[in-house]
Backbone and ligand atoms as CSV (ligand in chain L), in Angstrom:
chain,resi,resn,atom,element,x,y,z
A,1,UNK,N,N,31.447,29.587,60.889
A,1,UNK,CA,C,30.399,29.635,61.901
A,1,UNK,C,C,30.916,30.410,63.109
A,2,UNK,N,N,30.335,31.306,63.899
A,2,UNK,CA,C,30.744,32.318,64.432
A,2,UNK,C,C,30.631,31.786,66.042
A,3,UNK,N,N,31.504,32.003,66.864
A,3,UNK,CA,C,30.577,31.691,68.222
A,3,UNK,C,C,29.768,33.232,68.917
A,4,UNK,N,N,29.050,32.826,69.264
A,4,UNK,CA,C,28.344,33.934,70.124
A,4,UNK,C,C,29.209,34.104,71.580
A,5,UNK,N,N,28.608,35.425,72.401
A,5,UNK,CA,C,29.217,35.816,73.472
A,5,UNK,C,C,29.124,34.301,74.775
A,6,UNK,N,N,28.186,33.742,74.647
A,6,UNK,CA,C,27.893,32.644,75.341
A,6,UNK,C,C,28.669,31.265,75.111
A,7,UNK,N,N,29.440,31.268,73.910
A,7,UNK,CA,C,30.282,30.220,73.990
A,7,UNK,C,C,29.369,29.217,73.292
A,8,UNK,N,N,28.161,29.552,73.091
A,8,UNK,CA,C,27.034,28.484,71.868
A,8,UNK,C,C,27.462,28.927,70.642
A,9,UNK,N,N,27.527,27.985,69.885
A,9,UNK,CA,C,27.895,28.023,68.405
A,9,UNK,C,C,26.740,27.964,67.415
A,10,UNK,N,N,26.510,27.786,66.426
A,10,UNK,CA,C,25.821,28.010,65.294
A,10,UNK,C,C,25.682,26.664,64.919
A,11,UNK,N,N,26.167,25.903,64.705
A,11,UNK,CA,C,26.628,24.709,64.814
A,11,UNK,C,C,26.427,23.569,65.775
A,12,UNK,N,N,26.513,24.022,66.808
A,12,UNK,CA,C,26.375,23.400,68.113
A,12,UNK,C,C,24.581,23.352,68.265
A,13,UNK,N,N,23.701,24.529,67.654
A,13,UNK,CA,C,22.586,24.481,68.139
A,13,UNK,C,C,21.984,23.390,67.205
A,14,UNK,N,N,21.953,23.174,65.897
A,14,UNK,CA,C,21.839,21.864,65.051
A,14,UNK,C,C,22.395,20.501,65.797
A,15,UNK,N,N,23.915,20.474,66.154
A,15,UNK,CA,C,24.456,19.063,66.511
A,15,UNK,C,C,23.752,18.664,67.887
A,16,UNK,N,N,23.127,19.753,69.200
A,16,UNK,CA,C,23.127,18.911,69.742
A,16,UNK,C,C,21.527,18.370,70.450
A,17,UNK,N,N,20.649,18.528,68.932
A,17,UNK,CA,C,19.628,17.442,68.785
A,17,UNK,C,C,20.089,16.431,67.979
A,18,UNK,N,N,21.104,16.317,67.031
A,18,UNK,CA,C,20.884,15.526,66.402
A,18,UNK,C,C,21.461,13.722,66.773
A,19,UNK,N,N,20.987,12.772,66.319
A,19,UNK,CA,C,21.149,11.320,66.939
A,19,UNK,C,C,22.738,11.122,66.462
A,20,UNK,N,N,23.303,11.438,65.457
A,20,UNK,CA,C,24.259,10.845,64.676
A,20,UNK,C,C,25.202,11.259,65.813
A,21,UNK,N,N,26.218,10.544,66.401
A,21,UNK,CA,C,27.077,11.422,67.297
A,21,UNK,C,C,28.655,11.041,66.600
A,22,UNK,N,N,29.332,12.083,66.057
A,22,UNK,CA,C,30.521,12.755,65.343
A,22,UNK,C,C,31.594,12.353,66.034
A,23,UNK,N,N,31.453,12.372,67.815
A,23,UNK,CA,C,32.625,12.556,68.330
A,23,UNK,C,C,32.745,11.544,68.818
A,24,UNK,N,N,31.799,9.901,68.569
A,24,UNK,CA,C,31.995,8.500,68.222
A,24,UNK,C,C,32.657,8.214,67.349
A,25,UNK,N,N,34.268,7.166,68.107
A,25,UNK,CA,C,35.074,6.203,66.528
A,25,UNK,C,C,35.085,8.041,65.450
A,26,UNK,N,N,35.691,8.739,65.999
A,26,UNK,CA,C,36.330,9.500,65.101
A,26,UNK,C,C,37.645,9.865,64.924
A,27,UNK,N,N,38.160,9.481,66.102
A,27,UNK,CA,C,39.996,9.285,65.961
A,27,UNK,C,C,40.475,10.467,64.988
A,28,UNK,N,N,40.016,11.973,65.792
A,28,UNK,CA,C,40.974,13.394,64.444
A,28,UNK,C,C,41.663,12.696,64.497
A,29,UNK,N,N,42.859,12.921,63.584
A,29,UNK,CA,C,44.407,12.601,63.777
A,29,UNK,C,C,44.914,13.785,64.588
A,30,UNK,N,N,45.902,13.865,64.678
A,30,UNK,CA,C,46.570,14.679,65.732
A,30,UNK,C,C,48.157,14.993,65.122
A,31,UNK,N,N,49.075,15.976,64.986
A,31,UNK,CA,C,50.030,16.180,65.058
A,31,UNK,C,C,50.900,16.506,65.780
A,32,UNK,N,N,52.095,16.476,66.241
A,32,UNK,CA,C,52.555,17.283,67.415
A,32,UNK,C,C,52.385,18.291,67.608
A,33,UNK,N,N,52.305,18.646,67.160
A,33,UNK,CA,C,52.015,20.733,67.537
A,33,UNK,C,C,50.810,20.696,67.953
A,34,UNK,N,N,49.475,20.021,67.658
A,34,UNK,CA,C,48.415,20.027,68.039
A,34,UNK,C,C,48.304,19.092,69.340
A,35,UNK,N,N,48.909,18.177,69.603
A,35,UNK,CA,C,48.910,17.416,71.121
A,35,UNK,C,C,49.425,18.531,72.098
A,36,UNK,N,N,50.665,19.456,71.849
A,36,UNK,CA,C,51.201,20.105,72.597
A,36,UNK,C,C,50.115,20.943,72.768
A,37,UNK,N,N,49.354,22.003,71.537
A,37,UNK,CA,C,48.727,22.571,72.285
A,37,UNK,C,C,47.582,22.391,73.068
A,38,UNK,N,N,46.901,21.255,72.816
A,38,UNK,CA,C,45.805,21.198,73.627
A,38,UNK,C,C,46.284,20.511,74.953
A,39,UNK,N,N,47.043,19.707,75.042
A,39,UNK,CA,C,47.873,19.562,76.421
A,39,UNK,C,C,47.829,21.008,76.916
A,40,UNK,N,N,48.861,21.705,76.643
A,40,UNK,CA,C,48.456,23.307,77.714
A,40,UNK,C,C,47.723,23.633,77.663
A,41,UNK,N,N,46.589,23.985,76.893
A,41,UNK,CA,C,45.774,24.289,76.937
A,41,UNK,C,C,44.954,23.762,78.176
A,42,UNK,N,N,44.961,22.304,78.157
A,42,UNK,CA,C,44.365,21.602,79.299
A,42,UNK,C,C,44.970,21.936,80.790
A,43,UNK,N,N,46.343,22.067,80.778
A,43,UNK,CA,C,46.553,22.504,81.548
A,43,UNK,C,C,46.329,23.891,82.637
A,44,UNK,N,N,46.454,24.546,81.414
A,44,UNK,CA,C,45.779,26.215,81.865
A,44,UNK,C,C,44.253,25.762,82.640
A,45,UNK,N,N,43.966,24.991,82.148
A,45,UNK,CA,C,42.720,24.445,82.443
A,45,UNK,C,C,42.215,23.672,83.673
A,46,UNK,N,N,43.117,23.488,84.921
A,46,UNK,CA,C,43.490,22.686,85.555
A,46,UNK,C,C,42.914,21.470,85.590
A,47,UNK,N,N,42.825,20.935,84.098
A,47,UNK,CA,C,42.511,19.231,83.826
A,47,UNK,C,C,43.014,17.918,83.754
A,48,UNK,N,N,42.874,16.713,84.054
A,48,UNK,CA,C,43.988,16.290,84.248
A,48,UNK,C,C,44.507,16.025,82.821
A,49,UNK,N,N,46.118,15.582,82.351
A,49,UNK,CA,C,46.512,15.381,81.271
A,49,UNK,C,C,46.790,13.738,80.622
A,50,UNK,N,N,46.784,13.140,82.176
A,50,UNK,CA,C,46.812,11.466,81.580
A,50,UNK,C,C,46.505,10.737,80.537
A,51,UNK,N,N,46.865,9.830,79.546
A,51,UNK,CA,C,46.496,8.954,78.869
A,51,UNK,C,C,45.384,9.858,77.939
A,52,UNK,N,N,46.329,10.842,77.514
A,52,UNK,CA,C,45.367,12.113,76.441
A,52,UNK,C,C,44.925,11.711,75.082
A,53,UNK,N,N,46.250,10.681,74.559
A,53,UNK,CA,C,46.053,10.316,72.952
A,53,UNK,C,C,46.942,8.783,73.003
A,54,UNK,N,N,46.326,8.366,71.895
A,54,UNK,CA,C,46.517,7.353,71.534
A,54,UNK,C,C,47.479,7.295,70.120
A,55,UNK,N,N,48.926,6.159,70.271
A,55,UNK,CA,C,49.840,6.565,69.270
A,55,UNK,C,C,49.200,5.004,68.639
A,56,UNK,N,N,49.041,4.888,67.056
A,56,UNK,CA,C,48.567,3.982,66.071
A,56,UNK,C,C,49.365,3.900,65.449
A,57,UNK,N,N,48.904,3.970,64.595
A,57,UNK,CA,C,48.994,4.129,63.164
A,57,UNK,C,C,49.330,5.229,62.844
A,58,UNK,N,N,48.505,6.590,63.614
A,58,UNK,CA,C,48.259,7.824,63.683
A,58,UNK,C,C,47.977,8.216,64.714
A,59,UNK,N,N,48.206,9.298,65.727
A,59,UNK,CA,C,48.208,10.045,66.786
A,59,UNK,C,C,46.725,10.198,66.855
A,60,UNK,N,N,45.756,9.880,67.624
A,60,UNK,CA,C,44.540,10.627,67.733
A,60,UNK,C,C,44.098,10.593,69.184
A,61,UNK,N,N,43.476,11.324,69.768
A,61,UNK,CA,C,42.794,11.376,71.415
A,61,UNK,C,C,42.414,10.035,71.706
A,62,UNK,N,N,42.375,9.967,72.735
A,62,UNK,CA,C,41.759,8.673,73.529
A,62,UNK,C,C,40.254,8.152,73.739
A,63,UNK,N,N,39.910,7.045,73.925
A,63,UNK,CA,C,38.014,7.331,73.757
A,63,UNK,C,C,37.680,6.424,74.967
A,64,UNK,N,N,36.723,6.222,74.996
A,64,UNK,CA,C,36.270,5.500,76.588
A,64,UNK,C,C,35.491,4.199,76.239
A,65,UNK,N,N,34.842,3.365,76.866
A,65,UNK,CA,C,34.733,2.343,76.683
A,65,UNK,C,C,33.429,2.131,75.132
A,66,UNK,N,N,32.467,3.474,75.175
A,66,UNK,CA,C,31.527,3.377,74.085
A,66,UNK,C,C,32.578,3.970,72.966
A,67,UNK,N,N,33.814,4.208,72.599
A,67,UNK,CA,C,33.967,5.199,71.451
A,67,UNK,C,C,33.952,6.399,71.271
A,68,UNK,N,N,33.300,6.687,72.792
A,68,UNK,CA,C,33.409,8.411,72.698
A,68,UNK,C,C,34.521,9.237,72.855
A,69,UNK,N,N,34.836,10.376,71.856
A,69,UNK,CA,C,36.481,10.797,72.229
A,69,UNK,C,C,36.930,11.483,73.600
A,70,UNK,N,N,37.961,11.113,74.442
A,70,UNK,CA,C,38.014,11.289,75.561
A,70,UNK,C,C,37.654,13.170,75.767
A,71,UNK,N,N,37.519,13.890,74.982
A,71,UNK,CA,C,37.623,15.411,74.997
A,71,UNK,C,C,35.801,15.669,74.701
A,72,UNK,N,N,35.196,14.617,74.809
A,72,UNK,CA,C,33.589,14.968,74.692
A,72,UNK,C,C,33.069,15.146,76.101
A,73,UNK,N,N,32.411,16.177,76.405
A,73,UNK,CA,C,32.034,16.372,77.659
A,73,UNK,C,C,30.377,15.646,77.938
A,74,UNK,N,N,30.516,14.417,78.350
A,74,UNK,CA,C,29.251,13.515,78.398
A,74,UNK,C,C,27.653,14.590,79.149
A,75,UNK,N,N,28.093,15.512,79.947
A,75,UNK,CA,C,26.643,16.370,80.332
A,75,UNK,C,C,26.584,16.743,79.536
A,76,UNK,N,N,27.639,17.797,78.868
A,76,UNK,CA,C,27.233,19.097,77.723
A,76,UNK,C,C,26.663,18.398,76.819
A,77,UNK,N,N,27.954,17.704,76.008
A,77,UNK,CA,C,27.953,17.089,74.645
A,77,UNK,C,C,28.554,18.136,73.879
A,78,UNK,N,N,29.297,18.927,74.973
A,78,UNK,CA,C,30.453,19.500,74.025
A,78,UNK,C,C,31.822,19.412,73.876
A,79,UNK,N,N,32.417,19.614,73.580
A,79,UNK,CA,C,34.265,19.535,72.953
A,79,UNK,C,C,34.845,20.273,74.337
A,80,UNK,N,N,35.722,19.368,74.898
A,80,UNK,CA,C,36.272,20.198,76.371
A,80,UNK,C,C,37.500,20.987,75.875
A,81,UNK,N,N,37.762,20.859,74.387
A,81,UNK,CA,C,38.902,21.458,73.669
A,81,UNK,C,C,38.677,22.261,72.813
A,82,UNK,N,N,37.110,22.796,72.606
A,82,UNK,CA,C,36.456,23.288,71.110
A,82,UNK,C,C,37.764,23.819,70.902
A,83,UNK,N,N,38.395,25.250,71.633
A,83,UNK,CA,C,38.990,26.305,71.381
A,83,UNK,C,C,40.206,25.784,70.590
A,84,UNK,N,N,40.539,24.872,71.443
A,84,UNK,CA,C,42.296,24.336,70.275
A,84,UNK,C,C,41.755,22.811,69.874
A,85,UNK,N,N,40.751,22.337,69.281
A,85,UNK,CA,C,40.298,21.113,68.727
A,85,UNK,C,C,41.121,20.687,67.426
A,86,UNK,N,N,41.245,19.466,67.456
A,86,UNK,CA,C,42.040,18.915,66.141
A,86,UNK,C,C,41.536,19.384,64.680
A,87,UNK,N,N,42.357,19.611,63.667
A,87,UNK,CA,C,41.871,20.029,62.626
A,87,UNK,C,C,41.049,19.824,62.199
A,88,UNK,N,N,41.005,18.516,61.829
A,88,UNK,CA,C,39.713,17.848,61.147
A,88,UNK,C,C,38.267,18.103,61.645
A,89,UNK,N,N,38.480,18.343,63.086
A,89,UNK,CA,C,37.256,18.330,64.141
A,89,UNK,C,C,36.733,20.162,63.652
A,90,UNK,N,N,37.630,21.192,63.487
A,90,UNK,CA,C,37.198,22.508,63.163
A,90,UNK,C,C,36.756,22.092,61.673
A,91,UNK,N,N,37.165,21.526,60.632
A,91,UNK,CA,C,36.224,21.526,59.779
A,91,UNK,C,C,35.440,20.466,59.441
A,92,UNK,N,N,34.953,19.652,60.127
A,92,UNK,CA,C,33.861,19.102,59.829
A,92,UNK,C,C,32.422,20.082,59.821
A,93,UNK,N,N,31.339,20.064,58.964
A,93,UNK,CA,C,31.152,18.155,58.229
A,93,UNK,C,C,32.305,18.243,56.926
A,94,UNK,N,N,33.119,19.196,56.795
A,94,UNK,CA,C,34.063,18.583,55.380
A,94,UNK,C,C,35.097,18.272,56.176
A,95,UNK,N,N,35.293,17.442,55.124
A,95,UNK,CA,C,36.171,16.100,55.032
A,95,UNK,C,C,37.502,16.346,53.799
A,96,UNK,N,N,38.637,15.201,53.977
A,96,UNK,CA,C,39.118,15.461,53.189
A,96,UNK,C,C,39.932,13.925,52.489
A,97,UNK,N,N,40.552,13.860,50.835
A,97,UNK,CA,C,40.934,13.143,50.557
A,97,UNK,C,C,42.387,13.573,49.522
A,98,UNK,N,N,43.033,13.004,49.121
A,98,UNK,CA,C,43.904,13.238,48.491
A,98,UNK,C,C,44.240,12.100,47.076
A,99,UNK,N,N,43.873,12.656,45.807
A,99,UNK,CA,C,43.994,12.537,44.548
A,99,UNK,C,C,45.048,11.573,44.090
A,100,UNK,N,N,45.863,10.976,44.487
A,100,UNK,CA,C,46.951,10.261,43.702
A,100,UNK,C,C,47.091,9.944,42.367
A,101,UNK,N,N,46.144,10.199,41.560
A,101,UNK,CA,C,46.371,10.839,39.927
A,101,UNK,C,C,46.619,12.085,39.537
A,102,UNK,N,N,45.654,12.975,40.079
A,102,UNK,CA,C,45.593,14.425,40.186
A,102,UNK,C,C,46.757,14.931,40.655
A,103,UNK,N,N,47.086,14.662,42.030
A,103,UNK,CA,C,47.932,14.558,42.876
A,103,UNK,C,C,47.034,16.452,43.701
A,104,UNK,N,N,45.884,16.226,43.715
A,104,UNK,CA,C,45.323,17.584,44.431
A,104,UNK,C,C,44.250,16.857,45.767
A,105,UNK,N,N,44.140,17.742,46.693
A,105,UNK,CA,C,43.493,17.902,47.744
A,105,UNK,C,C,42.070,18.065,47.632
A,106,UNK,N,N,41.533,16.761,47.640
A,106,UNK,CA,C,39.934,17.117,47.185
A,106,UNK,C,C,39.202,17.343,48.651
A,107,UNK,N,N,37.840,18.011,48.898
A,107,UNK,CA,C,37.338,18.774,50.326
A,107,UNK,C,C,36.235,17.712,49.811
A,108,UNK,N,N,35.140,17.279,50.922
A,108,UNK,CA,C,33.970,16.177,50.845
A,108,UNK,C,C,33.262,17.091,51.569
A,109,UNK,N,N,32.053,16.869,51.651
A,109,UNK,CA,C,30.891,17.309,52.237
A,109,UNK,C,C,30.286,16.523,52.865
A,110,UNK,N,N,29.703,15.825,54.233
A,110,UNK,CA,C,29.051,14.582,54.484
A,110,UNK,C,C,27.597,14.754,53.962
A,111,UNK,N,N,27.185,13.795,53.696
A,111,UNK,CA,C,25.967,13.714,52.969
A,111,UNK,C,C,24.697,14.132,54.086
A,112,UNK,N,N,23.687,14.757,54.206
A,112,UNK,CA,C,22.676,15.446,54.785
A,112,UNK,C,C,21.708,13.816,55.577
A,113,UNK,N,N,22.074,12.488,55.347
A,113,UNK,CA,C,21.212,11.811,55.700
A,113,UNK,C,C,22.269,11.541,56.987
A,114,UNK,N,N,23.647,12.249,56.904
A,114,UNK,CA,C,24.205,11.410,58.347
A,114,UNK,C,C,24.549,12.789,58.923
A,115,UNK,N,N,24.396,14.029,58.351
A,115,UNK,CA,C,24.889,14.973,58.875
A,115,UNK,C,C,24.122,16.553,58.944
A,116,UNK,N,N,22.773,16.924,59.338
A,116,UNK,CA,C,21.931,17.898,59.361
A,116,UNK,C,C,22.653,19.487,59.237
A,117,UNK,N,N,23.497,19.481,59.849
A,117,UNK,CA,C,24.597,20.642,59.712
A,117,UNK,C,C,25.058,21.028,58.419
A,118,UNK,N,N,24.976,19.691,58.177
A,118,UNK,CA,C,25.911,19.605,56.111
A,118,UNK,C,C,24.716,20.130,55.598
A,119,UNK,N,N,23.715,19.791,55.724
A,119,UNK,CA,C,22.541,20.184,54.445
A,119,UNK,C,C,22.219,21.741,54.814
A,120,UNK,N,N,22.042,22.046,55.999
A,120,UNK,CA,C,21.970,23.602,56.472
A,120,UNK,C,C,23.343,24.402,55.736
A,121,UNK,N,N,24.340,24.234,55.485
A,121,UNK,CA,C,25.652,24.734,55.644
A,121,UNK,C,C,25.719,24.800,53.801
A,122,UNK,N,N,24.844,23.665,53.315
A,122,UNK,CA,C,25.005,23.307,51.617
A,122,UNK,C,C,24.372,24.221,51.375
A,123,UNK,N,N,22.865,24.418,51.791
A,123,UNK,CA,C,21.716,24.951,50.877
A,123,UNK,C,C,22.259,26.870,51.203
A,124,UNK,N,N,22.998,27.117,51.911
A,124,UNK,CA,C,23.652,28.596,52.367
A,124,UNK,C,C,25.144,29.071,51.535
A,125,UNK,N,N,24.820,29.187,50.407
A,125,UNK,CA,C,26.139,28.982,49.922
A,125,UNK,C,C,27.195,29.890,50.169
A,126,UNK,N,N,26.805,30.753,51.134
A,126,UNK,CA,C,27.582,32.432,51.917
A,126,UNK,C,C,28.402,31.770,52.833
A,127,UNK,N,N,27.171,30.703,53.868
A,127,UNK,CA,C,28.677,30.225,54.861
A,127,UNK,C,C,29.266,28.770,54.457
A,128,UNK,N,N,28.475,28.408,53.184
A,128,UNK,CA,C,28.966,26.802,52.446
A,128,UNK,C,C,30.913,27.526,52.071
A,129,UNK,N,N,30.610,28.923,51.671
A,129,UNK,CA,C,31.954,29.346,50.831
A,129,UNK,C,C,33.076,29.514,52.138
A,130,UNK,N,N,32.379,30.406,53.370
A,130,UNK,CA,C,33.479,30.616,54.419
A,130,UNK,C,C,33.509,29.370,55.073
A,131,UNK,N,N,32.837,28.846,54.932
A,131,UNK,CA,C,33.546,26.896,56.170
A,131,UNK,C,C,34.375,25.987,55.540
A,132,UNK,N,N,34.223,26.362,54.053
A,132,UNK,CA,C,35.264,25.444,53.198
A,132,UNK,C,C,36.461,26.611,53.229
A,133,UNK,N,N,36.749,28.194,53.301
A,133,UNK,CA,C,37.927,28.709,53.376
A,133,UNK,C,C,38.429,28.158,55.009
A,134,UNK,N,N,37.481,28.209,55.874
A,134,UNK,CA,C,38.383,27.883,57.338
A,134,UNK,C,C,38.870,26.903,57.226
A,135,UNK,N,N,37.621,25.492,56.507
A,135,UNK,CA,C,38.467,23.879,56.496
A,135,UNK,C,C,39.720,23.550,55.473
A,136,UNK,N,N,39.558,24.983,54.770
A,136,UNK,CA,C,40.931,24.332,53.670
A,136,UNK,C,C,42.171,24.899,54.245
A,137,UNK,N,N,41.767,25.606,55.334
A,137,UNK,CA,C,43.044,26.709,55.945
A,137,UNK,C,C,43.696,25.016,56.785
A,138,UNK,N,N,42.464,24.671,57.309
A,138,UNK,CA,C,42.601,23.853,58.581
A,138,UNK,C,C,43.344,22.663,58.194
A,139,UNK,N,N,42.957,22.004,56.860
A,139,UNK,CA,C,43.492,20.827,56.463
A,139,UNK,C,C,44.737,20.858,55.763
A,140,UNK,N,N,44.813,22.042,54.870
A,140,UNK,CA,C,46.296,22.101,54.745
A,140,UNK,C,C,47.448,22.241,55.763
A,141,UNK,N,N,47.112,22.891,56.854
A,141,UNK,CA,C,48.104,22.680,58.011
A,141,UNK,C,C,48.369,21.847,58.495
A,142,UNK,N,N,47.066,20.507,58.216
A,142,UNK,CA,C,47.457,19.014,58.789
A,142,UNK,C,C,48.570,18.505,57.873
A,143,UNK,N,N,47.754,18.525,56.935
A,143,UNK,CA,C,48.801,17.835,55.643
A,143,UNK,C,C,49.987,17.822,55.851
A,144,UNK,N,N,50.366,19.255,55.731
A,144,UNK,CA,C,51.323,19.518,55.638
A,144,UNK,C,C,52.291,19.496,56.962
A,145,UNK,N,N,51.499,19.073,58.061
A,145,UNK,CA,C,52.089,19.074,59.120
A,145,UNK,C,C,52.887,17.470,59.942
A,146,UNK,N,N,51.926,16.691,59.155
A,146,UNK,CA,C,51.787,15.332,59.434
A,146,UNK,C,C,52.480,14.348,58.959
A,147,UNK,N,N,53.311,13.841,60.035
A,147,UNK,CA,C,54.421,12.332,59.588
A,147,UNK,C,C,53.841,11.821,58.407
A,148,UNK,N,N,54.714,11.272,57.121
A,148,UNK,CA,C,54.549,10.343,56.286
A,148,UNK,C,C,53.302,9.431,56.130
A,149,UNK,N,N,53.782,8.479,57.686
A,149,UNK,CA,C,53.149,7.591,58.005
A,149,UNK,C,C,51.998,7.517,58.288
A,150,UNK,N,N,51.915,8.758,59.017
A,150,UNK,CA,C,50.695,8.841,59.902
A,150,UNK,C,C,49.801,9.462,58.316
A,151,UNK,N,N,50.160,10.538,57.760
A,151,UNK,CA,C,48.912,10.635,56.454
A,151,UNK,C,C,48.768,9.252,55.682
A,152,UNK,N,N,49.572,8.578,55.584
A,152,UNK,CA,C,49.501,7.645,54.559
A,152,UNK,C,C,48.261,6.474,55.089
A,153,UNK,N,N,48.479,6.593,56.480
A,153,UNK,CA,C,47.237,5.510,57.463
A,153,UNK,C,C,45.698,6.297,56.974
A,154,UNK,N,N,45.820,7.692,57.218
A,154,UNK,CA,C,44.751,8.745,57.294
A,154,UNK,C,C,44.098,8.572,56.045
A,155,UNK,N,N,44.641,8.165,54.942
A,155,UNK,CA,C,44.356,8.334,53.257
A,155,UNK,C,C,43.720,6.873,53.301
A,156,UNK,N,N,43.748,5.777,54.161
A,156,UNK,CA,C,43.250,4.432,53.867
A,156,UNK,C,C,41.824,4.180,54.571
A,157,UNK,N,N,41.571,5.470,55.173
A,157,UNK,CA,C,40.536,5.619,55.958
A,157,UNK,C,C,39.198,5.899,54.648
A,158,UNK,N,N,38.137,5.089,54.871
A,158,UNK,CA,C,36.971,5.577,54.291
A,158,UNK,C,C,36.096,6.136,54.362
A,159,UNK,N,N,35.394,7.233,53.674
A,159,UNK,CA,C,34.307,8.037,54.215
A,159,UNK,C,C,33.504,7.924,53.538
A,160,UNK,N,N,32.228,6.945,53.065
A,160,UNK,CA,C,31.312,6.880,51.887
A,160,UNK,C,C,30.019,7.804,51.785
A,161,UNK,N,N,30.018,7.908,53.281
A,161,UNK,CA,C,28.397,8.695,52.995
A,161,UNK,C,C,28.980,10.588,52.795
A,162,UNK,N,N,29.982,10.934,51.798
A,162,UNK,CA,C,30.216,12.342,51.497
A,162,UNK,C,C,30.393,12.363,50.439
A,163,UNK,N,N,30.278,13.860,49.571
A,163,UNK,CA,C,30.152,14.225,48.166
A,163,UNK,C,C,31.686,15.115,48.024
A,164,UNK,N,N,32.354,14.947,47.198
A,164,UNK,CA,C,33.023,16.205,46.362
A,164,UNK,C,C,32.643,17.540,46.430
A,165,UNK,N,N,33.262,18.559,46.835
A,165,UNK,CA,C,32.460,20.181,46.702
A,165,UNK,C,C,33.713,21.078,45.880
A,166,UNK,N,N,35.311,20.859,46.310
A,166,UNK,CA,C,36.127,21.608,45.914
A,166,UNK,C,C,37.468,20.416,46.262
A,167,UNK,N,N,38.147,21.018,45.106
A,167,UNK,CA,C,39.509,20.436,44.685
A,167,UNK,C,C,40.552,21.615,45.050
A,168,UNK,N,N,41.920,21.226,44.824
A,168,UNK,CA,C,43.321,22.054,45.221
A,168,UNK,C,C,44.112,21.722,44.949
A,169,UNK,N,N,45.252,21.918,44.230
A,169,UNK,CA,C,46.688,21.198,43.896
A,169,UNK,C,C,47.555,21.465,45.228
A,170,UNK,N,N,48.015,20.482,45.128
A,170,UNK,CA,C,48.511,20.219,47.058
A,170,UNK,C,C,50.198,20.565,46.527
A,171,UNK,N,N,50.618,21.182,48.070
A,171,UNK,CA,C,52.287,21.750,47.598
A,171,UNK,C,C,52.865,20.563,47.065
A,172,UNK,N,N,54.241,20.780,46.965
A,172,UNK,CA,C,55.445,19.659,46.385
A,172,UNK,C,C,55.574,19.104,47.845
A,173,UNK,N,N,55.875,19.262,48.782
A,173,UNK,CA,C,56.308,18.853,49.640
A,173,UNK,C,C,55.565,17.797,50.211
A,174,UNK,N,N,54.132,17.832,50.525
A,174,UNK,CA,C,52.567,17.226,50.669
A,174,UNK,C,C,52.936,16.043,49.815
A,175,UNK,N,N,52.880,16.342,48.373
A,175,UNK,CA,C,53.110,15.409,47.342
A,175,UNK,C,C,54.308,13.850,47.522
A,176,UNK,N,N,55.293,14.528,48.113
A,176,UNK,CA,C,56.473,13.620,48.415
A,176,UNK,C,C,56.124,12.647,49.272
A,177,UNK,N,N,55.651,13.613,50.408
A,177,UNK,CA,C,55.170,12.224,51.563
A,177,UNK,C,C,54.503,11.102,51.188
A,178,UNK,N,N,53.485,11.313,50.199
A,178,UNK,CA,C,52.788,10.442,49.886
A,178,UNK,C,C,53.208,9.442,48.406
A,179,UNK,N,N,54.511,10.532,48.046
A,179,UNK,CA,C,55.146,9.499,47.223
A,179,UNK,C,C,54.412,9.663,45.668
A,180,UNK,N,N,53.882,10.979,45.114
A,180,UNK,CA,C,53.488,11.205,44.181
A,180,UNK,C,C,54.301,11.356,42.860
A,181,UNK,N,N,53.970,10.480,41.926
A,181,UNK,CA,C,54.987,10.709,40.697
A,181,UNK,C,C,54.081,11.521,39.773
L,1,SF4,S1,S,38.305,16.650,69.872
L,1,SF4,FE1,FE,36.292,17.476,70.405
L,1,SF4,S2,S,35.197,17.771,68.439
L,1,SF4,FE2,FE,36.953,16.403,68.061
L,1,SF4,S3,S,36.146,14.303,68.257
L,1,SF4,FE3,FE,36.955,14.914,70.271
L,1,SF4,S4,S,35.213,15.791,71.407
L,1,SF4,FE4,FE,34.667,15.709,69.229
């Protein structure tokens, strides 16, 4: 999805009629490399950096008293980070899971009754093909980027209302963390 000269997205013009709100109880995960950069980033930004993320289970941004992630801009209702946003957050609506038989990287689609973007993005199968190359770029860098621990929390997480679209055999290294025989 392309941004225009205005900084409106393609994407953005669907999400921000729609009721379902994404950037509620969504906890991206976060890696170090990705805290660092959106920290400077924020900084360049002269924003403040306080109490940015929250360490769990898994590293993810901070949220405010409704659930909203601290990086949602409550006038806009946009991402005060679009530009360096957490992985997961650049490819949504796909989603992702990991095979422990297979031992491959399966991509989800959220289902069109919780996600209007998904059914626009499905029935287009030109940019259905380029949003799953950006999200598989995007999620393998998590994977592969991400403490043990912290994927192993990420994998116990459930996502029911999404479909299967594309599979991947995930490196050796991916595989280990999670302890694949
Ligand atoms: S980082 Fe941005 S896109 Fe991701 S959940 Fe937070 S506000 Fe939403």
């Amino acid at each position: 999805m392309s941004d225009d000269l205005n900084g409106k997205t393609y994407s953005f013009d669907v999400c921000a009629i729609c009721k379902s709100i994404c950037c509620r109880d969504a906890n991206p995960p976060l890696t170090e490399e990705r805290k660092k950069i959106i920290r400077n980033y924020l900084l360049e930004k002269k924003y403040p950096t306080e109490s940015l993320f929250v360490e769990g289970d898994y590293a993810h941004p901070a949220s405010d008293e409704k659930g909203h992630c601290i990086f949602l801009d409550k006038n806009t209702k946009k991402c005060l980070v679009h530009q360096v946003k957490p992985e997961t957050c650049k490819a949504g609506p796909i989603t992702f899971d990991i095979n422990r038989q297979t031992g491959k990287l399966e991509f989800y689609l959220k289902k069109s009754e919780i996600c209007p973007f998904a059914q626009i993005i499905y029935e287009d199968k030109i940019r259905l093909k380029e949003h799953l190359e950006a999200a598989k770029a995007e999620i393998f860098r998590l994977v592969n980027n991400l403490e043990a621990e912290a994927l192993q929390a990420i994998l116990r997480i459930e996502e029911p209302h999404t479909f299967k679209i594309f599979e991947e055999p995930l490196p050796e290294n991916v595989l280990n963390k999670i302890n694949f025989k």
